[in-house]
C-alpha positions in Angstrom: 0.0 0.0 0.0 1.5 3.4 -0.9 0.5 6.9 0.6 -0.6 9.0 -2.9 1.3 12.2 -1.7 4.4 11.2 -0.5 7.7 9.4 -2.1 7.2 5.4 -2.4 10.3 4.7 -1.2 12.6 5.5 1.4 16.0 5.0 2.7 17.3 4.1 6.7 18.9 7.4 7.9 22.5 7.0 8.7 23.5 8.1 12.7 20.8 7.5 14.3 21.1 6.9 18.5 19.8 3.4 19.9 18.1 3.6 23.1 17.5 0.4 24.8 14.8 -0.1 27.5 13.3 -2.5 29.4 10.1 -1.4 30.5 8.3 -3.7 33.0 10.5 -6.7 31.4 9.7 -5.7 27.9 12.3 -4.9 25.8 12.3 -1.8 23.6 14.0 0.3 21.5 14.0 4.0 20.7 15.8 5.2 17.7 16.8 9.0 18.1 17.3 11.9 15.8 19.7 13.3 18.4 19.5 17.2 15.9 15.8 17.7 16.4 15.0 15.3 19.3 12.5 13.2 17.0 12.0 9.5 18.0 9.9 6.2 17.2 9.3 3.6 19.7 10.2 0.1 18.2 9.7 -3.7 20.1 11.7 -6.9 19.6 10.2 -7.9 16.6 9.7 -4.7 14.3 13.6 -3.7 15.6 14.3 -7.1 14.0 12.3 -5.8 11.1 13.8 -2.8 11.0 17.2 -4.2 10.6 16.1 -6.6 8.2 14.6 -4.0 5.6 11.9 -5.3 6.1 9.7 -2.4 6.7 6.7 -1.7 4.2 6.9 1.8 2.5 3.9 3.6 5.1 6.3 2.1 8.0 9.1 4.0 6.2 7.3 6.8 5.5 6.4 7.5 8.8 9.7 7.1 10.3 10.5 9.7 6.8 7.9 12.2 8.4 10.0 12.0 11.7 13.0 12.7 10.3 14.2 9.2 10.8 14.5 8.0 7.6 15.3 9.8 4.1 13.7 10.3 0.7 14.0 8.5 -2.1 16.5 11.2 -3.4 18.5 10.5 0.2 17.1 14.0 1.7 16.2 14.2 5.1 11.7 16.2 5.8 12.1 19.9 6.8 9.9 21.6 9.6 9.0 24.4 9.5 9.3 25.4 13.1 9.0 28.8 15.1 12.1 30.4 15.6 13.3 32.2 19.1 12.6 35.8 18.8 15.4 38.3 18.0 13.7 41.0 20.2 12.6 41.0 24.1 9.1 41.2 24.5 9.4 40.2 28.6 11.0 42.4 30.8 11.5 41.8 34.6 11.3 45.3 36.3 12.7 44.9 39.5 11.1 47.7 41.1 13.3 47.5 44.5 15.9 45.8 45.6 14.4 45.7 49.1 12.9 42.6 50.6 11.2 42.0 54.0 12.7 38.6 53.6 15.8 36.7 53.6 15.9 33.4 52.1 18.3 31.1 52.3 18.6 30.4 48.8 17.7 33.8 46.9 20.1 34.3 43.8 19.6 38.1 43.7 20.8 38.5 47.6 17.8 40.8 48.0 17.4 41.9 51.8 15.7 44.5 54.3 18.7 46.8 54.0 19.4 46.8 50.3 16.8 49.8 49.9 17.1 50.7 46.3 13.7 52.3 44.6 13.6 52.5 41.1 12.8 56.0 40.0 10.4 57.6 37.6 13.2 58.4 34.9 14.2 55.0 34.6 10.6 53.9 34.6 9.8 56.2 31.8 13.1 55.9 29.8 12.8 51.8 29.9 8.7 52.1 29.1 9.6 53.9 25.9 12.6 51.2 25.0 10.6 48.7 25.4 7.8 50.3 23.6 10.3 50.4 20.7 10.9 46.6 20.4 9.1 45.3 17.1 6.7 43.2 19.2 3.1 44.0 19.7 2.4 42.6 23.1 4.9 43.2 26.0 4.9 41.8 29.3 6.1 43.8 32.7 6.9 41.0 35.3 7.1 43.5 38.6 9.7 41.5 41.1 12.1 42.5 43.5 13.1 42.1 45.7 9.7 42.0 47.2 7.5 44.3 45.0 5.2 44.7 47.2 7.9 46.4 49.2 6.8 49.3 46.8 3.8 49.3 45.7 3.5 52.5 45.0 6.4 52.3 42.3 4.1 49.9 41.3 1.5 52.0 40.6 3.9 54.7 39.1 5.0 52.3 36.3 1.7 50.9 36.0 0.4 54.3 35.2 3.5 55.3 32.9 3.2 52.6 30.3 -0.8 53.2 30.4 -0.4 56.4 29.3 2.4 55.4 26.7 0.6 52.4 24.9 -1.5 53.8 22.6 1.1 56.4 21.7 3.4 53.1 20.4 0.3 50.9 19.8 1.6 48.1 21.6 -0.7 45.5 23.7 0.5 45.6 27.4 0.1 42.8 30.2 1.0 42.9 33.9 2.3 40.4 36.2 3.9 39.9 39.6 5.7 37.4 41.5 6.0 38.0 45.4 6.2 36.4 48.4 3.0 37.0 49.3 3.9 38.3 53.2 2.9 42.2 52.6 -0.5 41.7 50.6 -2.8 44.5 51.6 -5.7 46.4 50.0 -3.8 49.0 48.2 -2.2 46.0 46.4 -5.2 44.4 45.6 -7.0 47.7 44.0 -4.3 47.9 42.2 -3.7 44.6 40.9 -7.9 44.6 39.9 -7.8 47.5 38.3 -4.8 46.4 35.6 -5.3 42.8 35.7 -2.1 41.9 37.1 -1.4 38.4 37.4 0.3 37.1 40.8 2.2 34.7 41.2 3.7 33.7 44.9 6.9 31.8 45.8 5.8 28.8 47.8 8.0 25.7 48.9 5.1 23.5 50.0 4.2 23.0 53.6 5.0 25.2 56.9 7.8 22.5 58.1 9.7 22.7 54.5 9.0 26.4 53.5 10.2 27.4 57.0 13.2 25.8 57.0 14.2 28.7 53.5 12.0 31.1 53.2 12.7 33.3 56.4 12.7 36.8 57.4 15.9 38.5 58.4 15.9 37.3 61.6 15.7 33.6 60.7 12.1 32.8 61.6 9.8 31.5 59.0 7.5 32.7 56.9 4.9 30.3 55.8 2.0 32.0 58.1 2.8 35.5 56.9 2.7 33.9 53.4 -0.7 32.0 53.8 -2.3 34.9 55.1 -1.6 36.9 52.1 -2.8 34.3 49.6 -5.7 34.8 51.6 -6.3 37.9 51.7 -6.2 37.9 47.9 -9.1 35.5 47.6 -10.8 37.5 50.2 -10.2 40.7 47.5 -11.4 38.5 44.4 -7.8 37.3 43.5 -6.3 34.0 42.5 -2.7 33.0 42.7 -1.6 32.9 39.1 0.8 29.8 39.8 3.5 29.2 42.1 7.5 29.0 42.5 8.4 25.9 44.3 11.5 25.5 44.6 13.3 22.4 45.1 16.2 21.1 47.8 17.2 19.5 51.0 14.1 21.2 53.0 11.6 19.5 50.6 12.9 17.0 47.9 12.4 14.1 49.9 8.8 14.9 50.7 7.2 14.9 47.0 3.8 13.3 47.6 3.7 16.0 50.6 4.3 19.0 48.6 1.8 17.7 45.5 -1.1 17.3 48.0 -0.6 20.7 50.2 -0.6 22.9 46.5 -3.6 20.3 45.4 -5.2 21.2 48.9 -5.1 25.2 48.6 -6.0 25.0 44.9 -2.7 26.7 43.3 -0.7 25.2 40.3 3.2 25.1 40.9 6.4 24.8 39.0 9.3 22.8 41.0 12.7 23.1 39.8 15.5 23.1 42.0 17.3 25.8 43.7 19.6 28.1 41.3 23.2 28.3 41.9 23.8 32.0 42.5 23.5 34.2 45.5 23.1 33.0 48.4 23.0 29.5 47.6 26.3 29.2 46.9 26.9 30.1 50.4 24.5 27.7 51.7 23.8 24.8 49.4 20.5 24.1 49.8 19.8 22.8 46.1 19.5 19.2 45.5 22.5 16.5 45.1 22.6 14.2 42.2 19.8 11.9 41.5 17.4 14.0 44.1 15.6 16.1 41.3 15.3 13.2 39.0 13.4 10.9 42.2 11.5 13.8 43.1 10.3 14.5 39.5 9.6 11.4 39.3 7.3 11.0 42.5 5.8 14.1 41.8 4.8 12.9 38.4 2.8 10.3 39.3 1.3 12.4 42.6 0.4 15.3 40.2 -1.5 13.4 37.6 -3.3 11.4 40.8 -4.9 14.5 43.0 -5.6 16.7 39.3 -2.9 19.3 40.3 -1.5 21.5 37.3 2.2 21.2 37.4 4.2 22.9 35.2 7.3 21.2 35.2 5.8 17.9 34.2 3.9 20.2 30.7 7.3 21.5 30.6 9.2 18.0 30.3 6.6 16.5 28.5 6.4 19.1 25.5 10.0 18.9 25.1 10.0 15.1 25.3 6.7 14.5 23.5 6.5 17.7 20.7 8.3 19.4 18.6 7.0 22.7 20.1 9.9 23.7 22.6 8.9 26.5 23.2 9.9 27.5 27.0 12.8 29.6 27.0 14.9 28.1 29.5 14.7 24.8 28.1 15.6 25.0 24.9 18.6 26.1 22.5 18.9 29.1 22.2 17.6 29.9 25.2 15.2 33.4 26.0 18.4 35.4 27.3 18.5 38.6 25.8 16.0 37.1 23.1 12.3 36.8 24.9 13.5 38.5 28.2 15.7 41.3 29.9 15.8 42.4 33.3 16.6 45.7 34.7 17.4 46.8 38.1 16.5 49.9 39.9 18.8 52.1 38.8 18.5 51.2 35.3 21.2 48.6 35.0 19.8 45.6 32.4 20.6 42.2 32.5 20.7 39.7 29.6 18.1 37.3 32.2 16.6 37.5 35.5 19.6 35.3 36.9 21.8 37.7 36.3 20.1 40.5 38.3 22.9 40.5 40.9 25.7 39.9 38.6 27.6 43.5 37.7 30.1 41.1 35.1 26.5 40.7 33.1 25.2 44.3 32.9 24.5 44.6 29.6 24.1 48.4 29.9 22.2 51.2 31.7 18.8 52.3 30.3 19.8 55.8 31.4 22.9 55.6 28.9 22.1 53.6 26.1 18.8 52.2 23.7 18.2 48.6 24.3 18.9 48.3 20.9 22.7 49.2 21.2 22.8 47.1 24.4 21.5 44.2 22.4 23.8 44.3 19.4 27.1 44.1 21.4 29.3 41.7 20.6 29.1 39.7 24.3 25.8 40.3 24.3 24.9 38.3 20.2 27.2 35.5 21.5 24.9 35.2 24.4 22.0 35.0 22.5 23.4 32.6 20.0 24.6 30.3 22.4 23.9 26.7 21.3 24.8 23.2 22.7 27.6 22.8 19.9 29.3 25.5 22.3 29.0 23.3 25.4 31.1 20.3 25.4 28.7 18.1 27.3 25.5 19.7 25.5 27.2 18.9 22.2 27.8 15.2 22.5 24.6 14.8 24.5 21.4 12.5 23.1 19.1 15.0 24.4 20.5 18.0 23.3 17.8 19.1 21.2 14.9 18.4 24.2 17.4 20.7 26.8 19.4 23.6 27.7 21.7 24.6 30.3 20.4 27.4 32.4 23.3 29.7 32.0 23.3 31.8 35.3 22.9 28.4 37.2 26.0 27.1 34.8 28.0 30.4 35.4 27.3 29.9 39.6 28.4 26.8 39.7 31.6 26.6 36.8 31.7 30.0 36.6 31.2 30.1 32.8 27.8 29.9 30.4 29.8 27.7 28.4 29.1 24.3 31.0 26.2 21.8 31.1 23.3 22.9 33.8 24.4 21.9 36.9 21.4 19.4 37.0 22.6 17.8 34.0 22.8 14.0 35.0 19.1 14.4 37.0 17.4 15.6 33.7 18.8 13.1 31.4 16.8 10.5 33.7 14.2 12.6 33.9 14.0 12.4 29.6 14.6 8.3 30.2 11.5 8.0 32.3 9.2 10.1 30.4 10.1 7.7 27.5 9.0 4.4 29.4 6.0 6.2 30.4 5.3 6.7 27.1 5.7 3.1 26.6 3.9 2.2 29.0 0.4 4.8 28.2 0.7 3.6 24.4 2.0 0.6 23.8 1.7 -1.9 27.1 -1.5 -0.1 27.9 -3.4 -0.3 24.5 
């Protein structure tokens, strides 16, 4: 039987990776297109078949439209994918560098004594840049610090960029992340009035976010925390997602964690804790294997109690789809592309990582046009950077479903240029989502 559209014959593709699994004492194999992170699940017999050319052309032509075999002229399909954007359309405005709390792990080393406010020519100044980008929607993600620390800078920006839009004819969207501790009704007036979304920074329950999340004086802040989020669904809110992040206090307590978000009704995205800041000071982030288990755990937990979390979408998409689209886990990444982040006194970083990192200041909004800041040389190499520029990305099997994070690689080997310092925990995380897909649609059916 031949497909009417398509060439009636096709060739094995040279290169391909083997991937051997036994899946609940079935044996299977994967075969890899290790450049775009395509794959087909094969058992004992068509492998066999496989080898033994004996594949009929629709078999062939569907490994073809996978990119894992070629054309009868020996070319390989194309895709037409979406391409990482050349221009930011995200910007992180760290409003303050203030904080009411200190947390053991906090990469930007934000505190009660920092006291930096950003003022109303930087607002303007970066409004208008940003307003210049040739993107029709642009995003303000108000952070910190703690925002909420100043929420009448808030307000201030807020009210700039509403009076600027129309001027550039752009599409404008709000959001926050915060730590939830200092929610009061100013906040929430404002946050109705301009739809901004708010996301919190949660580590699960009081006996594991106590033990990070603490005010200067070392006491925990879970109460002051849960209080807010209520106070928002007392004002009409909802928590638009939380920050859960991932180490010693809570890794080992995965069905714990799943159930208290399921319980309170917020979605959450665990990842483990960054390397920069504070944490490298304290090492709270999670040793080898840890992230992988707790993934893992957490994966099944998740999908039990109907909990969105967005580290398993995440994973999934990039294991499951061509559409990688989330811009820390793929190659290029969103540094510089997607994103920026600018500081108080107008200081703008390629990523939010780098917020506390004067070796990555790009430039200072004050000085310079985003546009000049983006074309430096540093700056384009940044952007461009690939896995063939990593020695472990480039010779790994997932390099095409991945990315190293580059402020967490840069905290850890102090270089971009290194694998993410979770490297070995992902690669089994890739591993298992392949036998669960084995199991879901092959065992299963």
């Amino acid at each position: 039987m031949r497909s009417p559209w398509m060439s009636s014959s096709y060739q094995k593709m040279p290169g391909l990776r083997r991937i051997t699994r036994n899946v609940d004492g079935h044996l299977f194999t994967i075969l890899l297109n290790e450049e775009i992170g395509s794959w087909m699940v094969f058992d004992e017999a068509d492998i066999k078949r496989y080898d033994n050319d004996e594949l009929n052309e629709l078999e062939m032509e569907a490994l073809y439209m996978r990119a894992l075999a070629l054309d009868d002229q020996g070319e390989l399909v194309t895709y037409d994918f979406p391409q990482p954007e050349e221009f930011p359309s995200v910007v992180v405005v760290n409003i303050t560098t203030t904080c009411n709390l200190r947390c053991k792990y906090c990469f930007a080393d934000c505190g009660p004594v920092k006291g930096e406010y950003m003022t109303e020519d930087v607002m303007r100044r970066l409004i208008e840049q940003m307003f210049e980008m040739p993107t029709p929607l642009v995003t303000f993600e108000l952070q910190g610090g703690e925002p909420l620390c100043y929420v009448d800078g808030m307000r201030r920006f807020i009210e700039i960029s509403e009076s600027l839009k129309d001027k550039y004819g752009k599409r404008v969207q709000y959001r926050t992340v915060t730590n939830c501790t200092l929610i009061d009704d100013k906040f929430i007036e404002l946050a109705k009035k301009y739809d901004i979304k708010v996301g919190v920074s949660l580590d699960g329950p009081k006996q594991m976010t106590d033990q990070l999340r603490v005010r200067a004086d070392g006491t925990g802040a879970f109460d002051d925390i849960m209080a807010g989020i209520g106070r928002l669904k007392a004002g009409g809110l909802e928590v638009d997602g939380a920050v859960c992040t991932v180490g010693q206090h809570n890794c080992m307590f995965p069905k714990e964690v799943v159930d208290f978000f399921a319980e309170n009704g917020i979605s959450f995205k665990p990842r483990p804790a960054n390397k920069l800041g504070r944490e490298l000071e304290n090492n709270t982030t999670t040793k080898k294997g840890e992230w992988a288990e707790c993934y893992r755990q957490m994966y099944y937990r998740s999908k039990e109690v109907g909990v969105e979390n967005f580290s398993i979408h995440i994973f999934e998409e990039n294991v499951y789809t061509p559409i990688r689209d989330y811009i820390c886990m793929r190659y290029p990444c969103g540094a510089a592309r997607e994103v920026i982040s600018v500081n108080p006194n107008g200081d703008v970083f390629p990523c939010d990582g780098f917020k506390g990192e004067q070796s990555f200041v790009m430039g200072n909004i004050l000085q310079e046009t985003l546009k000049q800041m983006l074309s430096k040389d540093w700056v384009v190499k940044l952007k461009s950077r690939t896995a063939k520029d990593i020695p472990a990305c480039s010779k790994c099997m997932f390099r095409s479903m991945c990315c190293s994070c580059c402020y967490s690689a840069f905290g850890e080997f102090g270089t971009v240029y290194r694998e993410d310092p979770s490297c070995a925990d992902r690669k089994q995380i890739f591993l298992f989502l392949f036998d669960e897909w084995i199991r879901q649609n092959v065992l299963n059916n």
